[in-house]
N, CA, C and O atoms as CSV, one atom per row, in Angstrom:
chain,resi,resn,atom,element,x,y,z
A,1,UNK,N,N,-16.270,4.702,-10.248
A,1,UNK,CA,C,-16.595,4.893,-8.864
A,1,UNK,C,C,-16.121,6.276,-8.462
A,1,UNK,O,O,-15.042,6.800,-8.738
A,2,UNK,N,N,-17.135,6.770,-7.753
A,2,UNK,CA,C,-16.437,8.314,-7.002
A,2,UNK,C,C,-16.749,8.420,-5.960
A,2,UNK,O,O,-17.750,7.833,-5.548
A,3,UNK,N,N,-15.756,9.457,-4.924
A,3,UNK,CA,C,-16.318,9.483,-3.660
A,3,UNK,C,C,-17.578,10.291,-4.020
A,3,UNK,O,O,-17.959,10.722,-5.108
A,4,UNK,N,N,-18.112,10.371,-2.785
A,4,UNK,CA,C,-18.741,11.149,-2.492
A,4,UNK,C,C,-18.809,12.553,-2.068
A,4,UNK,O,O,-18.111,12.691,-1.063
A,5,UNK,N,N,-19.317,13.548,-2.395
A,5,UNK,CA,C,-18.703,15.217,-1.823
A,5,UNK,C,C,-18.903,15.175,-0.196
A,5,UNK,O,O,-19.710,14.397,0.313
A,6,UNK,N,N,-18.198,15.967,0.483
A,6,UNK,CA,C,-17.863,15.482,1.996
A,6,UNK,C,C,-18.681,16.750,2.479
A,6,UNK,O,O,-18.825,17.909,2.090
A,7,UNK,N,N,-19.315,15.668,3.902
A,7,UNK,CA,C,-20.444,16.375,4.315
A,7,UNK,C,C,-19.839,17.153,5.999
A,7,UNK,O,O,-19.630,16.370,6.925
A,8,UNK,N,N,-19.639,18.500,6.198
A,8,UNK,CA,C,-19.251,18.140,7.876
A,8,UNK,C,C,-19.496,17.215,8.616
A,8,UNK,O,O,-20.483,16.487,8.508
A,9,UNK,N,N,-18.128,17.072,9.953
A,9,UNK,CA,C,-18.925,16.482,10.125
A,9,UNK,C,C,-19.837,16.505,11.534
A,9,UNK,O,O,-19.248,17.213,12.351
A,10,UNK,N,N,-21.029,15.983,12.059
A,10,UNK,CA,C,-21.819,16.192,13.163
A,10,UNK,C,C,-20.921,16.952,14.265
A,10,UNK,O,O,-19.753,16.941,14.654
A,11,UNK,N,N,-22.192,17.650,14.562
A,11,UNK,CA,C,-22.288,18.644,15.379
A,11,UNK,C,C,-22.148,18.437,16.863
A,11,UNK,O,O,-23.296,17.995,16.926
A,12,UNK,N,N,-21.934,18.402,17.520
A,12,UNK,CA,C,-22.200,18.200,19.576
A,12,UNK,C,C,-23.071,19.478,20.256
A,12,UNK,O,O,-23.292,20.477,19.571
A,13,UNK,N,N,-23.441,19.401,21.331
A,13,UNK,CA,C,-23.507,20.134,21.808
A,13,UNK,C,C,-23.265,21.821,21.599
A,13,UNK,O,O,-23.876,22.825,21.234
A,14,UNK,N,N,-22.039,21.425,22.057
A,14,UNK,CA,C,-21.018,22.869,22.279
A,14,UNK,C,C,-20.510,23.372,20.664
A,14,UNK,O,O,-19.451,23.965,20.457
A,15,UNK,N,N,-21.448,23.018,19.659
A,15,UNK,CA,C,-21.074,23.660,18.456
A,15,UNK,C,C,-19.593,22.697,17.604
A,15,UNK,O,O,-19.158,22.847,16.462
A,16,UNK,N,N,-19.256,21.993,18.407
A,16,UNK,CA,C,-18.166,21.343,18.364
A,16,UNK,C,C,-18.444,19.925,17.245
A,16,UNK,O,O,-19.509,19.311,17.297
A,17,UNK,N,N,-17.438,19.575,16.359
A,17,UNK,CA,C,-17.289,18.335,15.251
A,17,UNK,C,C,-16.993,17.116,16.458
A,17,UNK,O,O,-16.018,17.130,17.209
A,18,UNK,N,N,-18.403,15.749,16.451
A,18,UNK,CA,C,-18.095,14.859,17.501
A,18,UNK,C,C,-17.813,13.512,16.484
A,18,UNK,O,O,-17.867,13.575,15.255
A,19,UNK,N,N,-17.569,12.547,17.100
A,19,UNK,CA,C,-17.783,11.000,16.229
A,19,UNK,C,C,-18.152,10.052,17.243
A,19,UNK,O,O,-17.781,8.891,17.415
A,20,UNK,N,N,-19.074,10.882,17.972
A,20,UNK,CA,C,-20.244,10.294,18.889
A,20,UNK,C,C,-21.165,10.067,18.306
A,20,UNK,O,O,-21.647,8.971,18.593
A,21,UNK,N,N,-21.842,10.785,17.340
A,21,UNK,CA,C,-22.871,10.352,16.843
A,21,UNK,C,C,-22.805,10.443,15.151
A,21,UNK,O,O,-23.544,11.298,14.665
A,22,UNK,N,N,-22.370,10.017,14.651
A,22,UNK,CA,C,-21.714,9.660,13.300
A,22,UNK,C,C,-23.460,9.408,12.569
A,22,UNK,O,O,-24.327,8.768,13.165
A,23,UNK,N,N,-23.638,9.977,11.386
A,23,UNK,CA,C,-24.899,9.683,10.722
A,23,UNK,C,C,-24.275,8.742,9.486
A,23,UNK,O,O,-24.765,7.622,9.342
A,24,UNK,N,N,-23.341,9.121,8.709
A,24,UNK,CA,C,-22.725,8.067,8.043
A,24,UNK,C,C,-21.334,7.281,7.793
A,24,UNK,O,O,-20.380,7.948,8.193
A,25,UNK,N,N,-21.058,6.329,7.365
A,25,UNK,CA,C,-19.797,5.767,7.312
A,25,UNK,C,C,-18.859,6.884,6.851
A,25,UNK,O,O,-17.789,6.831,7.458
A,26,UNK,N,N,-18.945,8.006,5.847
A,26,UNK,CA,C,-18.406,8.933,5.274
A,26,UNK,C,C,-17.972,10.103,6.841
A,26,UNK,O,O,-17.065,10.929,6.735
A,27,UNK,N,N,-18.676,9.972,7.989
A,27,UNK,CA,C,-18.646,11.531,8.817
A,27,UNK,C,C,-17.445,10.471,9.883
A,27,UNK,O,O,-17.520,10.515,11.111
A,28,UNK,N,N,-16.345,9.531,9.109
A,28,UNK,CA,C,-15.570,8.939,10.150
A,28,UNK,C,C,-14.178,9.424,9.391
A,28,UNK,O,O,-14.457,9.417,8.192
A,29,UNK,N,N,-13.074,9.760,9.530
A,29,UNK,CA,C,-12.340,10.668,9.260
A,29,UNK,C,C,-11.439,9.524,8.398
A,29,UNK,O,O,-11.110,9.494,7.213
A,30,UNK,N,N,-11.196,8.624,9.488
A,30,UNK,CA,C,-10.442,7.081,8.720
A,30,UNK,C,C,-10.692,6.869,7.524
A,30,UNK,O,O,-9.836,6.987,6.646
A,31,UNK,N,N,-12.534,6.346,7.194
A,31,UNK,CA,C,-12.880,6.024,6.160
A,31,UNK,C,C,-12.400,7.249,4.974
A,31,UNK,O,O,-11.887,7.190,3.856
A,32,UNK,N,N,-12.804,8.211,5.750
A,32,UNK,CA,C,-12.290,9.441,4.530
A,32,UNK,C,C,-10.607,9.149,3.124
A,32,UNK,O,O,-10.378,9.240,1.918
A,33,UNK,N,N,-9.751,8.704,4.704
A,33,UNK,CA,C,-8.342,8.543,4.595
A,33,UNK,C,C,-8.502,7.289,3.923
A,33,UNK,O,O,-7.883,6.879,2.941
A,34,UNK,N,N,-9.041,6.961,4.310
A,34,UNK,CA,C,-8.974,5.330,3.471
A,34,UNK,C,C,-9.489,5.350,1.940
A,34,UNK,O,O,-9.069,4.626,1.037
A,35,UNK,N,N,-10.335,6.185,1.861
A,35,UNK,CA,C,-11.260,6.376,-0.168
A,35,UNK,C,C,-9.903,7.390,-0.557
A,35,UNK,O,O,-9.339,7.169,-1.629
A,36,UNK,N,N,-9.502,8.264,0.143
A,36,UNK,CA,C,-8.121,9.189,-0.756
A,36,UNK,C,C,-7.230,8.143,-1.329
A,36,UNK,O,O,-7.016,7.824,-2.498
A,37,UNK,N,N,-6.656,7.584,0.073
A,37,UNK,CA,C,-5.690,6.324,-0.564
A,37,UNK,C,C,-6.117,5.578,-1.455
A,37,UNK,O,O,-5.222,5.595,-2.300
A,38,UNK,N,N,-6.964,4.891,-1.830
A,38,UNK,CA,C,-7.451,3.676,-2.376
A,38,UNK,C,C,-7.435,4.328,-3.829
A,38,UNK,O,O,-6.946,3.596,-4.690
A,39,UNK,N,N,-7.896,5.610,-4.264
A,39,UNK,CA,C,-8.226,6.130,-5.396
A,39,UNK,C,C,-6.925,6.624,-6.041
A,39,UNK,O,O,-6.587,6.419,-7.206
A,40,UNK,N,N,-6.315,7.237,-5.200
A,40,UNK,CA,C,-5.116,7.277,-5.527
A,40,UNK,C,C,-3.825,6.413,-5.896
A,40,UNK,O,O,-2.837,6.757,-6.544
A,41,UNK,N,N,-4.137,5.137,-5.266
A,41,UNK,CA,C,-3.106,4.202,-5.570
A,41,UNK,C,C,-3.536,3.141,-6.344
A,41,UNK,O,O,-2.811,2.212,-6.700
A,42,UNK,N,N,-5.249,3.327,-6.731
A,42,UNK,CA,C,-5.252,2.576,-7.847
A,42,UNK,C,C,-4.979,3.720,-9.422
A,42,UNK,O,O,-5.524,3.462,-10.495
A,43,UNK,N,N,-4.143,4.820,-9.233
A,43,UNK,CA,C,-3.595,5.948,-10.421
A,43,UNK,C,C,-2.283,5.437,-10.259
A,43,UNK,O,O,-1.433,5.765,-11.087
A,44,UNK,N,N,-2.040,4.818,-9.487
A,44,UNK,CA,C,-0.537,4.732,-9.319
A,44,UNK,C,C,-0.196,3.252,-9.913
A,44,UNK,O,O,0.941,3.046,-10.337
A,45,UNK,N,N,-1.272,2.126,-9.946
A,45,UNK,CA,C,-1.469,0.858,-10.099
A,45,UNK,C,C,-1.287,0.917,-11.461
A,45,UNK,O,O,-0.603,0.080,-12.050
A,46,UNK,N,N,-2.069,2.215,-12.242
A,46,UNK,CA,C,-2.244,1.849,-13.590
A,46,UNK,C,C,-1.057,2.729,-14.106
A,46,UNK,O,O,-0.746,2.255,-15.198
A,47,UNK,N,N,-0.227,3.833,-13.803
A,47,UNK,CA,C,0.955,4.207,-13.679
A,47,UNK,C,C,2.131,3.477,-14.210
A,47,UNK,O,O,2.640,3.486,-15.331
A,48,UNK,N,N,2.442,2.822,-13.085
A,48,UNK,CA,C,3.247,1.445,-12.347
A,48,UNK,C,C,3.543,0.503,-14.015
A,48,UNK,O,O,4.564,0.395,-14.693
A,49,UNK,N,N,2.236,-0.007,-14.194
A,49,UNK,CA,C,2.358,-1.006,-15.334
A,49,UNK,C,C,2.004,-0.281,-16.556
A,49,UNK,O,O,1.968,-1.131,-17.446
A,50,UNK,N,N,1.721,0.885,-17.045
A,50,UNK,CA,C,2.108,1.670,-18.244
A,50,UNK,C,C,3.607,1.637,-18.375
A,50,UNK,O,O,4.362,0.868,-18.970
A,51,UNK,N,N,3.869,3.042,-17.407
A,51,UNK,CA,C,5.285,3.148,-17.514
A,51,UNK,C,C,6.135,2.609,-16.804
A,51,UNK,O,O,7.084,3.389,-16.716
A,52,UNK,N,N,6.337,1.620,-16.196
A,52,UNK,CA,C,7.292,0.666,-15.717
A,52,UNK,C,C,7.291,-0.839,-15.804
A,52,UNK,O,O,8.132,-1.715,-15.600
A,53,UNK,N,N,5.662,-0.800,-16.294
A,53,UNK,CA,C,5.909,-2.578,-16.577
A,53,UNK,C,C,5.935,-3.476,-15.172
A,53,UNK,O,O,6.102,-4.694,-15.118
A,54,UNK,N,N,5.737,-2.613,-14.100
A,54,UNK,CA,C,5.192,-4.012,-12.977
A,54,UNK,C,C,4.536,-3.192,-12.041
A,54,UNK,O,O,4.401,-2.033,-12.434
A,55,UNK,N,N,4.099,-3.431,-10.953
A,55,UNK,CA,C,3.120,-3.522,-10.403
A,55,UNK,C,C,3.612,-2.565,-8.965
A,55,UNK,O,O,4.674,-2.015,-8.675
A,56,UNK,N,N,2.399,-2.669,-8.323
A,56,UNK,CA,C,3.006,-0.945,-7.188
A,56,UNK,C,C,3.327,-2.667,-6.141
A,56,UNK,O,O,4.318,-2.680,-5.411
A,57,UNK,N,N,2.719,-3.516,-6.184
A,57,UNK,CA,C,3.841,-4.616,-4.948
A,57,UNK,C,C,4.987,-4.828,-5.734
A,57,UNK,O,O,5.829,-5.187,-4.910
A,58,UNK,N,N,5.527,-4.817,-6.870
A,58,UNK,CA,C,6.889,-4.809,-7.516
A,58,UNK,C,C,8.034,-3.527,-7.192
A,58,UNK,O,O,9.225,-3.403,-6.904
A,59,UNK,N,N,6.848,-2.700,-7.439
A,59,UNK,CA,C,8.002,-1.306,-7.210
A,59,UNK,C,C,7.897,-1.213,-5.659
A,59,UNK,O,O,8.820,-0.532,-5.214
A,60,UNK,N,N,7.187,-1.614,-4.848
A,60,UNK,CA,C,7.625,-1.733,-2.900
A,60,UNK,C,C,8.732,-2.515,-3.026
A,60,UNK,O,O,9.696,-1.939,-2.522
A,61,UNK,N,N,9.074,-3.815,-3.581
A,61,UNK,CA,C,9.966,-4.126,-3.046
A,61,UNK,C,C,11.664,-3.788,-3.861
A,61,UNK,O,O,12.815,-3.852,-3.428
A,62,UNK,N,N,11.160,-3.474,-5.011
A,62,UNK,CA,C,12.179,-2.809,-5.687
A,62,UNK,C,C,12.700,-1.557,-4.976
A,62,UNK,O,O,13.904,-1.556,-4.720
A,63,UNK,N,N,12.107,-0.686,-4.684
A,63,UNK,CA,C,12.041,0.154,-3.533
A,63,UNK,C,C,12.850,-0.020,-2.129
A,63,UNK,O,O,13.749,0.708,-1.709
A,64,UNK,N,N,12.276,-1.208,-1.500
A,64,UNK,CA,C,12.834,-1.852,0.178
A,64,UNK,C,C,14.565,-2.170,-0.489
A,64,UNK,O,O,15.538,-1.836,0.187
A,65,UNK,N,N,14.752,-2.930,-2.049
A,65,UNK,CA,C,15.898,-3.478,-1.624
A,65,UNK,C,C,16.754,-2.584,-2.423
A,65,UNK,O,O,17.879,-2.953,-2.761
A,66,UNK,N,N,16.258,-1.365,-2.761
A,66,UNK,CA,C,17.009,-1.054,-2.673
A,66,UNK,C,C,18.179,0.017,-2.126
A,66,UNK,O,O,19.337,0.432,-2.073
A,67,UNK,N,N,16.649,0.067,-1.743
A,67,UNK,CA,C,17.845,1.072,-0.036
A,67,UNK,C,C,18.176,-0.049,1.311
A,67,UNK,O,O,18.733,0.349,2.334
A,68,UNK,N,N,17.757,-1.420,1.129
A,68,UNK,CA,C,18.518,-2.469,1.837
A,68,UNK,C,C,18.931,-3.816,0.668
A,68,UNK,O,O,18.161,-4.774,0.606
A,69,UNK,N,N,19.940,-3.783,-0.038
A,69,UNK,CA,C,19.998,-4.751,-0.822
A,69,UNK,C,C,20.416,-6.046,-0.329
A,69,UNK,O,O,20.351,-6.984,-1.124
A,70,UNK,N,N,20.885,-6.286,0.989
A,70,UNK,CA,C,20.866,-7.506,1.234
A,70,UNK,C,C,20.013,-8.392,2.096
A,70,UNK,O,O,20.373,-9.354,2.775
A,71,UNK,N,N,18.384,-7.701,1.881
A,71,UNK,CA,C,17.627,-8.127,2.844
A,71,UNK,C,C,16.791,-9.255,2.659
A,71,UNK,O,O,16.258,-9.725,1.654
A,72,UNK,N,N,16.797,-9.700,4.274
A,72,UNK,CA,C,16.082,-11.414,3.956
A,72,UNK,C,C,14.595,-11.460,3.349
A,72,UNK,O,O,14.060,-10.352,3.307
A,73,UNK,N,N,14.048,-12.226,3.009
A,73,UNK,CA,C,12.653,-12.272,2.441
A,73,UNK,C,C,11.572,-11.931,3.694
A,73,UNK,O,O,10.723,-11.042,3.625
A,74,UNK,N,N,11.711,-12.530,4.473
A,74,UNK,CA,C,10.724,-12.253,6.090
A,74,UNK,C,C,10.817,-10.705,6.225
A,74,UNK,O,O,9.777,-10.047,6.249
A,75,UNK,N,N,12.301,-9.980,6.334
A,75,UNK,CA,C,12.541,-8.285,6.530
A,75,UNK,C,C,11.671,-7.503,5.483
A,75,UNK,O,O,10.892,-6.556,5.587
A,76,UNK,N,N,12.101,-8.253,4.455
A,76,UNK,CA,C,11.553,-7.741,2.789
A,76,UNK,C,C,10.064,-7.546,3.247
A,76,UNK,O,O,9.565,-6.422,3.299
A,77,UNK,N,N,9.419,-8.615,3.556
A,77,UNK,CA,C,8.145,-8.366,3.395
A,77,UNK,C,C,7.139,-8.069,4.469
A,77,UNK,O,O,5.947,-7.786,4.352
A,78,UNK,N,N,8.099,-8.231,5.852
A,78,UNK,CA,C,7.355,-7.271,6.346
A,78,UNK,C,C,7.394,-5.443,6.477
A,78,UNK,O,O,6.524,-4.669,6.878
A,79,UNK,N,N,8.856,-5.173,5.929
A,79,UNK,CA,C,8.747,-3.966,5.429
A,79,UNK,C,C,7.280,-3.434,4.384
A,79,UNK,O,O,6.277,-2.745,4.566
A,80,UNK,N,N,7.819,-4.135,3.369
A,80,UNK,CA,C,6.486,-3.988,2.284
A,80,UNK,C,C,4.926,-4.084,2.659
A,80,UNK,O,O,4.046,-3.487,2.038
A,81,UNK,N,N,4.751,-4.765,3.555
A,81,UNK,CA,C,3.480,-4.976,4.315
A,81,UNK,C,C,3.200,-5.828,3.313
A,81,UNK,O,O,2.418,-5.415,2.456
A,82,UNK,N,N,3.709,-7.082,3.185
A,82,UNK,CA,C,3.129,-8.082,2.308
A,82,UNK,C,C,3.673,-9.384,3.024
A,82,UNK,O,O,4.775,-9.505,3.560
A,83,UNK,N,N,2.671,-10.335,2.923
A,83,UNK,CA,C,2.754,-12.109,3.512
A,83,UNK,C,C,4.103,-12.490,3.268
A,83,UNK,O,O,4.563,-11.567,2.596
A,84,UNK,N,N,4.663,-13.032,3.381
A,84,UNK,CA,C,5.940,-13.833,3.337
A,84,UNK,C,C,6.010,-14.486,1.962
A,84,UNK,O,O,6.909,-14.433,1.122
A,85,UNK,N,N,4.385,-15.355,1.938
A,85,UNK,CA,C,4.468,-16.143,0.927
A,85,UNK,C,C,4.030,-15.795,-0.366
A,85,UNK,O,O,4.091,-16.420,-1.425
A,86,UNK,N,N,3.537,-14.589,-0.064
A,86,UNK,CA,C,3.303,-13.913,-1.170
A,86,UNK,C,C,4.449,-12.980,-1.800
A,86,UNK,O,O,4.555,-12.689,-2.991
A,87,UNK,N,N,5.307,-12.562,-0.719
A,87,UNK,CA,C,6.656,-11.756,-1.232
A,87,UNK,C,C,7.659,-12.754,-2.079
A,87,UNK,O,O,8.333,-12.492,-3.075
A,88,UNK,N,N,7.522,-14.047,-1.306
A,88,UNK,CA,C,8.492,-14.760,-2.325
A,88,UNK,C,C,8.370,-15.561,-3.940
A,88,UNK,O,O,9.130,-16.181,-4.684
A,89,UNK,N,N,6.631,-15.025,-3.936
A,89,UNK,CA,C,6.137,-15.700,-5.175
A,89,UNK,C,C,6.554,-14.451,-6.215
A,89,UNK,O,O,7.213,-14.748,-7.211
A,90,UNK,N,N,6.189,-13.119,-5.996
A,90,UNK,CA,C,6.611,-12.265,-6.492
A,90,UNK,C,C,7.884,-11.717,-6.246
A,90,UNK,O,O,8.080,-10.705,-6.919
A,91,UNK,N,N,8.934,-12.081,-5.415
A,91,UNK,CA,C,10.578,-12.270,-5.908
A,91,UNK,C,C,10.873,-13.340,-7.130
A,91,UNK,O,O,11.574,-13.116,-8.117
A,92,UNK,N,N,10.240,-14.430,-6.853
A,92,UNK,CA,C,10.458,-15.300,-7.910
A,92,UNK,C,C,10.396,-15.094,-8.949
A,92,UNK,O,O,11.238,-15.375,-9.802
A,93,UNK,N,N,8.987,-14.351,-9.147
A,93,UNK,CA,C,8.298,-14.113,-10.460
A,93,UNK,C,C,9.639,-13.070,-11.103
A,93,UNK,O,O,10.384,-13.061,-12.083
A,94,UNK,N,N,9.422,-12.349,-10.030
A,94,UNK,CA,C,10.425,-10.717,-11.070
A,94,UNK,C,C,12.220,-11.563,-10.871
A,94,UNK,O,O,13.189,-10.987,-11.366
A,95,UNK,N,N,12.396,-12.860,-10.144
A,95,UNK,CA,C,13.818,-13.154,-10.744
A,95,UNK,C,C,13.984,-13.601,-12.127
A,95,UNK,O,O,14.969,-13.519,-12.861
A,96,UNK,N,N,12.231,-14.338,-12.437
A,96,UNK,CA,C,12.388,-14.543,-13.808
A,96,UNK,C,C,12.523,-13.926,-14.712
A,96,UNK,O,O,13.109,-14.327,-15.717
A,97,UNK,N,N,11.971,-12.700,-14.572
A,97,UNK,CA,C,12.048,-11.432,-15.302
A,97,UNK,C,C,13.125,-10.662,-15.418
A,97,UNK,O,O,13.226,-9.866,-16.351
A,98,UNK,N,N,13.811,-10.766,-14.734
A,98,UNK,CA,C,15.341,-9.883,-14.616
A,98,UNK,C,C,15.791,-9.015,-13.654
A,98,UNK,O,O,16.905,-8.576,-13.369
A,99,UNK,N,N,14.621,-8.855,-13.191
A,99,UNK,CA,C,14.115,-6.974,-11.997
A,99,UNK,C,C,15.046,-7.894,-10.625
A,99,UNK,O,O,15.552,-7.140,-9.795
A,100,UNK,N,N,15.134,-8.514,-10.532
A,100,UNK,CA,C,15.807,-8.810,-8.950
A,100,UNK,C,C,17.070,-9.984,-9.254
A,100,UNK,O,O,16.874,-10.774,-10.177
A,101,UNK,N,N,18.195,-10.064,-8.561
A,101,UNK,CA,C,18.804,-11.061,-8.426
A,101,UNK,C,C,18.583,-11.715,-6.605
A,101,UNK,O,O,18.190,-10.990,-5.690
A,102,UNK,N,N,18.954,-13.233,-6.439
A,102,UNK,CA,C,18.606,-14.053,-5.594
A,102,UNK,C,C,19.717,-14.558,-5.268
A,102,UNK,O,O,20.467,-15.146,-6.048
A,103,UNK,N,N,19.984,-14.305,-3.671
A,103,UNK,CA,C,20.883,-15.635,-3.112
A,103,UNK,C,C,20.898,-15.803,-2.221
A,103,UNK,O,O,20.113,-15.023,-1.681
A,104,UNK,N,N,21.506,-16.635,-1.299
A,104,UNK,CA,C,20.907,-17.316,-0.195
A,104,UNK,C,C,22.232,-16.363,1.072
A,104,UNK,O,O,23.417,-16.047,0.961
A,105,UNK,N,N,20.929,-16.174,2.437
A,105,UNK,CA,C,21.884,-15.200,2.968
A,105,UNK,C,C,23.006,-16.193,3.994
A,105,UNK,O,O,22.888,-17.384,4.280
A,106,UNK,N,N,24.016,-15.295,4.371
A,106,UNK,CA,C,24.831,-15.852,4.620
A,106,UNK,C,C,24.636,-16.797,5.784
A,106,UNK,O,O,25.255,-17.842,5.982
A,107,UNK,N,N,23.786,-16.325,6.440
A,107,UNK,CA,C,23.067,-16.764,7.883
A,107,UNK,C,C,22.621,-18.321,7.662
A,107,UNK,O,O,22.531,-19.165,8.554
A,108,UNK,N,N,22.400,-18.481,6.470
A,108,UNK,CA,C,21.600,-19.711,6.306
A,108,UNK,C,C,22.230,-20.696,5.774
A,108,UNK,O,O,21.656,-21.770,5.592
């Protein structure tokens, strides 16, 4: 898959770049931002599990805890921008693995 080569974008009036009248999904600046990211972090996806052996949601939260190591799973994952229930399937997973230790916070 490739982007596409980027087209200016539409014109106004006054010589001026509008997103009043947009001719394609590509002349919206977001979408732009959105195909950089996506391409890029699927280099980072295949990165990730070459040379580190887990995954770019493994290294977020490897990442979150460890510049907060005593953080709850709810903090954890909404830092990470990941579901709750999905952060704790993949804490689980990587406690089996070794990458994280688990315990219950004091609060609870």
């Amino acid at each position: 898959m490739s982007i596409p080569p980027s087209r200016p974008a539409p014109v106004g009036a006054q010589g001026k770049p509008t997103l009043k009248d947009p001719q394609e999904i590509e002349d919206f600046l977001l979408y732009r931002l959105f195909r950089i990211t996506h391409v890029g972090l699927r280099g980072t996806d295949d990165m990730y599990k070459r040379e580190l052996g887990i995954s770019r949601r493994e290294w977020r939260i490897l990442a979150y805890l460890a510049r907060t190591p005593d953080a709850s799973l709810k903090a954890l994952a909404a830092d990470a921008g990941i579901d709750v229930v999905v952060a704790s399937r993949t804490v689980a997973d990587m406690h089996s693995r070794g990458l994280v230790d688990k315990r219950r916070s004091p609060a609870s």
